[in-house]
N, CA, C and O atoms as a MOPAC input file, in Angstrom:
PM7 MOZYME 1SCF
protein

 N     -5.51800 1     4.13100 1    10.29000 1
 C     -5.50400 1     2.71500 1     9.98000 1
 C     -4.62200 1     2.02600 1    11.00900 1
 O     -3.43700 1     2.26700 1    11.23900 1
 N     -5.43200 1     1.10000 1    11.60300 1
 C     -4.17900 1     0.69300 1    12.95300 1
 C     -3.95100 1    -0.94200 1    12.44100 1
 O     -2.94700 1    -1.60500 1    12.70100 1
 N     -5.02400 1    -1.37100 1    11.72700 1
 C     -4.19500 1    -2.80500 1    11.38500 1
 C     -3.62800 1    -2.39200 1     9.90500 1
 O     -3.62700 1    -1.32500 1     9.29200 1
 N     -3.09100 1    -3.85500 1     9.56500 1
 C     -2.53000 1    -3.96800 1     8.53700 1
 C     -3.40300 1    -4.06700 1     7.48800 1
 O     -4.35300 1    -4.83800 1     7.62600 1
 N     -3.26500 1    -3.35000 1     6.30100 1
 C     -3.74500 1    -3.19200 1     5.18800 1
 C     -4.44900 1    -4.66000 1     4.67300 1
 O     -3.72700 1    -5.64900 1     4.80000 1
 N     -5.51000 1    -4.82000 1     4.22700 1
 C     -5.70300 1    -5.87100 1     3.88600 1
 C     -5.28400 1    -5.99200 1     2.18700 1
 O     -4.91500 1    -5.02500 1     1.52100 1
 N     -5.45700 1    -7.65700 1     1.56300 1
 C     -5.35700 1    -7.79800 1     0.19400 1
 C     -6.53300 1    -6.57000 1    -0.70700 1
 O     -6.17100 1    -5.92400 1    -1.69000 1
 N     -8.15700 1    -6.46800 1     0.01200 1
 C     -9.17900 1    -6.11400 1    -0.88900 1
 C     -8.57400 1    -4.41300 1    -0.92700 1
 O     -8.27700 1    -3.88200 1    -1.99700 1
 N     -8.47500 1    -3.80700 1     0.20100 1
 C     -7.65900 1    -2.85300 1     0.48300 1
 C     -6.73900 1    -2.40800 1    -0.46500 1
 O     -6.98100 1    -1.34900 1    -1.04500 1
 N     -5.43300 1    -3.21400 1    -0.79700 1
 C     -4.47200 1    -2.74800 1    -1.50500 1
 C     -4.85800 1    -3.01500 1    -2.56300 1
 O     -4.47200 1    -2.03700 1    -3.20300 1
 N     -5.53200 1    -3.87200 1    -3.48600 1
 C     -5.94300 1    -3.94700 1    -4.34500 1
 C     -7.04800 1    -2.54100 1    -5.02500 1
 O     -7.02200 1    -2.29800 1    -6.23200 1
 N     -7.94000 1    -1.74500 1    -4.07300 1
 C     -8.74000 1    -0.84000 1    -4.71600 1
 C     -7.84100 1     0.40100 1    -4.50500 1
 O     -8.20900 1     1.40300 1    -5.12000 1
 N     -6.59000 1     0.52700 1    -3.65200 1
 C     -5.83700 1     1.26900 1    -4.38000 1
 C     -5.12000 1     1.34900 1    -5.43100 1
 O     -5.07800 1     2.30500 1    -6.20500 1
 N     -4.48700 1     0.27900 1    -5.50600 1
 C     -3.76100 1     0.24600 1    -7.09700 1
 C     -5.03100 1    -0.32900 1    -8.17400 1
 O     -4.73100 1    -0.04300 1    -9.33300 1
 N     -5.86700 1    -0.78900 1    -8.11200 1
 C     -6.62100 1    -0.18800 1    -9.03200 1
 C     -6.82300 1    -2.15200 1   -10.19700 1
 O     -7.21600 1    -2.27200 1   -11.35700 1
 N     -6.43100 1    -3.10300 1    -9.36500 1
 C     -5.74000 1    -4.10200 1    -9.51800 1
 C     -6.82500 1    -5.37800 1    -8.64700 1
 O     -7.30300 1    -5.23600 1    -7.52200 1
 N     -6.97500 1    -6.40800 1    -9.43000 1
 C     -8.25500 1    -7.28400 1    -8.66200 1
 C     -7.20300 1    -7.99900 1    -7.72800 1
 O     -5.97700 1    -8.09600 1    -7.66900 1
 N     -8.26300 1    -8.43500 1    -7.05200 1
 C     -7.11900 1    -9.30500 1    -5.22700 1
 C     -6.68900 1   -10.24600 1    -5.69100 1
 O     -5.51400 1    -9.95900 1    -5.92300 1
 N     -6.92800 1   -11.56500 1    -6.10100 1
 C     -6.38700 1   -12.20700 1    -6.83100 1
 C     -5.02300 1   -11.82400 1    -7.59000 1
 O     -4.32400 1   -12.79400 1    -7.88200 1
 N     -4.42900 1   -10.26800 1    -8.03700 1
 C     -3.51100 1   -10.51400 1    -8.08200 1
 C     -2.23400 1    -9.99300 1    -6.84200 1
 O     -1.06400 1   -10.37100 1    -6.79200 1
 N     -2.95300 1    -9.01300 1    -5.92400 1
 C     -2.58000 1    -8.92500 1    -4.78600 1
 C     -1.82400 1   -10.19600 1    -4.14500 1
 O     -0.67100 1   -10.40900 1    -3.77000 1
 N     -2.92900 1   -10.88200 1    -4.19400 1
 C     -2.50800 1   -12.27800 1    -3.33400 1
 C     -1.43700 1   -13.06200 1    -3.87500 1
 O     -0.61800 1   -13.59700 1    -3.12800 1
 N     -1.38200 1   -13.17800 1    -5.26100 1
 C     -0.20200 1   -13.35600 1    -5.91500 1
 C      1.17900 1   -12.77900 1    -5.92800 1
 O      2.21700 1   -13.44200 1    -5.90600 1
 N      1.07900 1   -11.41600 1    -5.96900 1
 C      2.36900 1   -11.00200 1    -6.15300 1
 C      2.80200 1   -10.24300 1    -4.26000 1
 O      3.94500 1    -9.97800 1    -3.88900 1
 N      2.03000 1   -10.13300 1    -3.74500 1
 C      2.11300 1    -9.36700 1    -2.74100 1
 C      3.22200 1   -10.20400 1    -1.34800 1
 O      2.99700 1   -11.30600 1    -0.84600 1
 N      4.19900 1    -9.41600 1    -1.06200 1
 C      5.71600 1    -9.93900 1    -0.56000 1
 C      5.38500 1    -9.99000 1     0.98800 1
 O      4.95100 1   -10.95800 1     1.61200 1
 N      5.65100 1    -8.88600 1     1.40500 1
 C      6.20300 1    -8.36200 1     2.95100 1
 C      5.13700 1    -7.18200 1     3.16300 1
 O      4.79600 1    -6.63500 1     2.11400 1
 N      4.63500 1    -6.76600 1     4.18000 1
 C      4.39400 1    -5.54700 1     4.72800 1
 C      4.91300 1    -4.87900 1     5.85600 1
 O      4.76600 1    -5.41200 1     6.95500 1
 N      5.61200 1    -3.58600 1     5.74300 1
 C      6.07000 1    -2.80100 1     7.47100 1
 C      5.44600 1    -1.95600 1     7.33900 1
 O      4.94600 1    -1.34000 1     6.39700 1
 N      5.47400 1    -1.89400 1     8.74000 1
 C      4.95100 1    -0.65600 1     9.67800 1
 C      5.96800 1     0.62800 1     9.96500 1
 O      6.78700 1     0.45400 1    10.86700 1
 N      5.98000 1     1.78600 1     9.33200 1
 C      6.57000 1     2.81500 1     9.33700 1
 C      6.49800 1     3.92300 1    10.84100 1
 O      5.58400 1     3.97500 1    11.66500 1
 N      7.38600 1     4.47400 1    10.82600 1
 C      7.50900 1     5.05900 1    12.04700 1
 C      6.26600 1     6.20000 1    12.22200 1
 O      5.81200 1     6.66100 1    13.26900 1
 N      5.96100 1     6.42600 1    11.12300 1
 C      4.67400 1     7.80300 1    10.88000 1
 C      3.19800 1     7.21500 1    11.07500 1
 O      2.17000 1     7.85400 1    11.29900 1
 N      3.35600 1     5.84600 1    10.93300 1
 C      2.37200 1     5.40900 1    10.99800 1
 C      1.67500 1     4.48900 1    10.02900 1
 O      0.93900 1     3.56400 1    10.37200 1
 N      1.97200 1     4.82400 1     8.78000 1
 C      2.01000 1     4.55100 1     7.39400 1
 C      2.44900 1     3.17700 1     7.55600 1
 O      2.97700 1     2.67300 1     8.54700 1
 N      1.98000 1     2.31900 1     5.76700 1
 C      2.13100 1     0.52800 1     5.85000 1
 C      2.78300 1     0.89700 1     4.38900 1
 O      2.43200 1     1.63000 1     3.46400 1
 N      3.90500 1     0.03100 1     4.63100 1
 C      4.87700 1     0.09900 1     3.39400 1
 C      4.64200 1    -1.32400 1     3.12800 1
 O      5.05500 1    -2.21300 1     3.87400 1
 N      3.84800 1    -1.56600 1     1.85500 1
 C      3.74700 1    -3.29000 1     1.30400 1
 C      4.29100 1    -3.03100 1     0.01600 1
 O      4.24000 1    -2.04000 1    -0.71200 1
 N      4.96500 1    -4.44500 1    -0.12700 1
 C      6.06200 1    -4.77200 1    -1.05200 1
 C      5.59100 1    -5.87800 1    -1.77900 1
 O      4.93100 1    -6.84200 1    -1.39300 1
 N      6.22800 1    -5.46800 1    -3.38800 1
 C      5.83800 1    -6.55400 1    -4.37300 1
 C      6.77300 1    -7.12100 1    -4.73200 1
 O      7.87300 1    -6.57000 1    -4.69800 1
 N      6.61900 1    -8.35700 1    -5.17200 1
 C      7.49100 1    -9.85500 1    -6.06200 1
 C      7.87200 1    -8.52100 1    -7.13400 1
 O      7.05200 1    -7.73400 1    -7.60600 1
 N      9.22800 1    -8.52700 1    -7.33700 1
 C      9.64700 1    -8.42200 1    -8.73700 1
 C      9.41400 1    -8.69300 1    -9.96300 1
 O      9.73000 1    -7.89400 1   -10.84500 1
 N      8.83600 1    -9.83800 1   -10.22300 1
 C      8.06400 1   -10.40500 1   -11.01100 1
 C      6.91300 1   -10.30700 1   -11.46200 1
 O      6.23200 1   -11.14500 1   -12.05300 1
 N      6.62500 1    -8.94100 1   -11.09000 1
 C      4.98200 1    -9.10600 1   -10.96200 1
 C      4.87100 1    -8.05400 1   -12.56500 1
 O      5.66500 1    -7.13900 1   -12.78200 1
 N      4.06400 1    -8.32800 1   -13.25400 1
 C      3.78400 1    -8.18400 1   -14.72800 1
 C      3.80200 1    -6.56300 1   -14.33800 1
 O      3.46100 1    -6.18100 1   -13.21800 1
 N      4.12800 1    -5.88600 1   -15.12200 1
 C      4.49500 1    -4.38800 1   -15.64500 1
 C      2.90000 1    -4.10300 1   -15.70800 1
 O      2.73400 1    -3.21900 1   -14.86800 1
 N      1.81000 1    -4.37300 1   -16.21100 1
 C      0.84900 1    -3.73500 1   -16.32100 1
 C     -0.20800 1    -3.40100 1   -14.88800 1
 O     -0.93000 1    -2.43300 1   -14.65000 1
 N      0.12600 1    -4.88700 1   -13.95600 1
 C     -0.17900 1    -4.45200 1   -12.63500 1
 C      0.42800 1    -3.38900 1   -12.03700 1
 O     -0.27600 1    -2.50400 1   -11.55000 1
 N      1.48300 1    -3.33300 1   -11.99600 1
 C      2.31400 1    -2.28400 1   -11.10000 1
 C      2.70200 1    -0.46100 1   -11.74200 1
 O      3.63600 1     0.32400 1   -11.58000 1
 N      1.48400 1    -0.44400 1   -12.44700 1
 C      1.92700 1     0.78600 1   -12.50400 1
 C      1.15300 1     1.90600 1   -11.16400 1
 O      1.16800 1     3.09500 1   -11.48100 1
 N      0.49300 1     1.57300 1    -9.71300 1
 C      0.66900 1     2.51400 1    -9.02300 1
 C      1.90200 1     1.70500 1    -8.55400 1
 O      1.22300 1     0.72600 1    -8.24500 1
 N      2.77700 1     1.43500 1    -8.34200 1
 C      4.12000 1     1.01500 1    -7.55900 1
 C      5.14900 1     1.98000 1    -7.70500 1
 O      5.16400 1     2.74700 1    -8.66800 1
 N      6.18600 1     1.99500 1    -6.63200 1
 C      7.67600 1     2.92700 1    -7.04200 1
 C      8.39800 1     1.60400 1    -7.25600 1
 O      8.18200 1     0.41000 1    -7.04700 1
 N      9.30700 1     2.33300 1    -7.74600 1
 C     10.26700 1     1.63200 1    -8.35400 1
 C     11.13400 1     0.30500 1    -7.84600 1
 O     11.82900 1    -0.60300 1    -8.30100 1
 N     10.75500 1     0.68000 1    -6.93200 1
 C     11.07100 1    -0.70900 1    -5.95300 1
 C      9.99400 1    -1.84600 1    -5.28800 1
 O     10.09400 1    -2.52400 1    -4.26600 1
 N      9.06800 1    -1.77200 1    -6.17400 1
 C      8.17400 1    -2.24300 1    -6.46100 1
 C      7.28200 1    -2.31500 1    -4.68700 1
 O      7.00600 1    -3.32700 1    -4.04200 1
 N      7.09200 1    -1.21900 1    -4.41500 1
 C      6.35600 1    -0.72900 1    -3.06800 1
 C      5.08300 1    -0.09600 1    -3.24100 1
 O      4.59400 1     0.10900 1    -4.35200 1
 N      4.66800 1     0.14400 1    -2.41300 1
 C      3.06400 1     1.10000 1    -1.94900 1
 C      3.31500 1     1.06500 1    -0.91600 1
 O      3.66700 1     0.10100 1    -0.23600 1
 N      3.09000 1     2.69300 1    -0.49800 1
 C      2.50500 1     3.33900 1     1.24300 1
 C      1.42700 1     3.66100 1     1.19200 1
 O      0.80200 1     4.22200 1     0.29200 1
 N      1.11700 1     3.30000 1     2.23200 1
 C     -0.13900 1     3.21500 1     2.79800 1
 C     -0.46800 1     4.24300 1     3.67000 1
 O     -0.27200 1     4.00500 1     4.86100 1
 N     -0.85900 1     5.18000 1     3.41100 1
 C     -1.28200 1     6.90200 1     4.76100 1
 C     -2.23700 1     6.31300 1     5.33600 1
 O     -3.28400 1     5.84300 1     4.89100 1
 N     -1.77500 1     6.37300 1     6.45100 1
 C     -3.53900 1     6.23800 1     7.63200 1
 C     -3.94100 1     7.36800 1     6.90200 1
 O     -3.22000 1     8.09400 1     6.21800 1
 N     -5.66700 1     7.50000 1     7.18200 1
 C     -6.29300 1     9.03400 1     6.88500 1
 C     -5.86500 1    10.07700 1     8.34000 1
 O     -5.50300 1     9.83700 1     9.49200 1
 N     -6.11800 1    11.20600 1     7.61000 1
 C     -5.62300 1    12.42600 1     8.91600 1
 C     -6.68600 1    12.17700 1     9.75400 1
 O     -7.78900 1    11.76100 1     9.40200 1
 N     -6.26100 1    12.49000 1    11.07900 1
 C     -7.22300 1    12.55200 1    12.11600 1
 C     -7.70200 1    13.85900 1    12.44000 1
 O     -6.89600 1    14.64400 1    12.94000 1
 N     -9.15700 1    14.30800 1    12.19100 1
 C    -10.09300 1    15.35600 1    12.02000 1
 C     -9.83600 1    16.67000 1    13.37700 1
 O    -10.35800 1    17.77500 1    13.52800 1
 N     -9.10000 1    16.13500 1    13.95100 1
 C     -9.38400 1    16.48000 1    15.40800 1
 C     -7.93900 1    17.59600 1    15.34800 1
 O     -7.78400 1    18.55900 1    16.09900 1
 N     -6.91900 1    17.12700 1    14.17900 1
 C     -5.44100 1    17.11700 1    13.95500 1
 C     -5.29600 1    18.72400 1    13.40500 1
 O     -5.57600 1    18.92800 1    12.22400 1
 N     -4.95800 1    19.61000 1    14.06500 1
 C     -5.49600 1    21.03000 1    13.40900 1
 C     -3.89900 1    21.41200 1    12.77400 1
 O     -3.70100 1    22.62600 1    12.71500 1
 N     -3.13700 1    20.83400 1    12.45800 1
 C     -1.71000 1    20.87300 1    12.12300 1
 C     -2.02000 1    21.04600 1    10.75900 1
 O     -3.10600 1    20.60500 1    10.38300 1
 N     -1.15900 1    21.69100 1     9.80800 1
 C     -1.26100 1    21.55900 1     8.52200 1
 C     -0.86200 1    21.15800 1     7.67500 1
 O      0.34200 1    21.41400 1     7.65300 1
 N     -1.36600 1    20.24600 1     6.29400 1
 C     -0.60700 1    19.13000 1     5.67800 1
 C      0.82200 1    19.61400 1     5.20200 1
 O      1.05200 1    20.81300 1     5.05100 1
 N      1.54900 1    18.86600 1     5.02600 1
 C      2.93300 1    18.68800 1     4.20400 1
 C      2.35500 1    18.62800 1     2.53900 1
 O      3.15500 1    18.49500 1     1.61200 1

């Protein structure tokens, strides 16, 4: 994944319609691994955020690259 995660994106991971993405959804970084660390409003209702950690985050894994003969962690 080389751009940034979109709203429809983070939304069919957590499992959560865009509309509320777009609502509660803060900041996004770019991690040194490669990975997109997006951040939620504090505020954001308890029943949305249950894929979130506790700090009300989601990472984002690029997918492995096929070619990558290393073995997962």
């Amino acid at each position: 994944m080389d751009g940034i995660p979109t709203n429809p994106e983070v939304a069919a991971i957590l499992g959560i319609d865009e509309a509320s993405v777009e609502e509660f959804r803060q900041e996004t970084h770019r991690l040194k691994d490669g990975a997109w660390l997006v951040q939620f409003a504090y505020w954001m209702p308890q029943e949305l955020r249950q894929g979130l950690t506790g700090s009300f985050t989601l990472t984002v894994t690029p997918p492995r690259d096929p070619l990558d003969r290393r073995e997962s962690e």
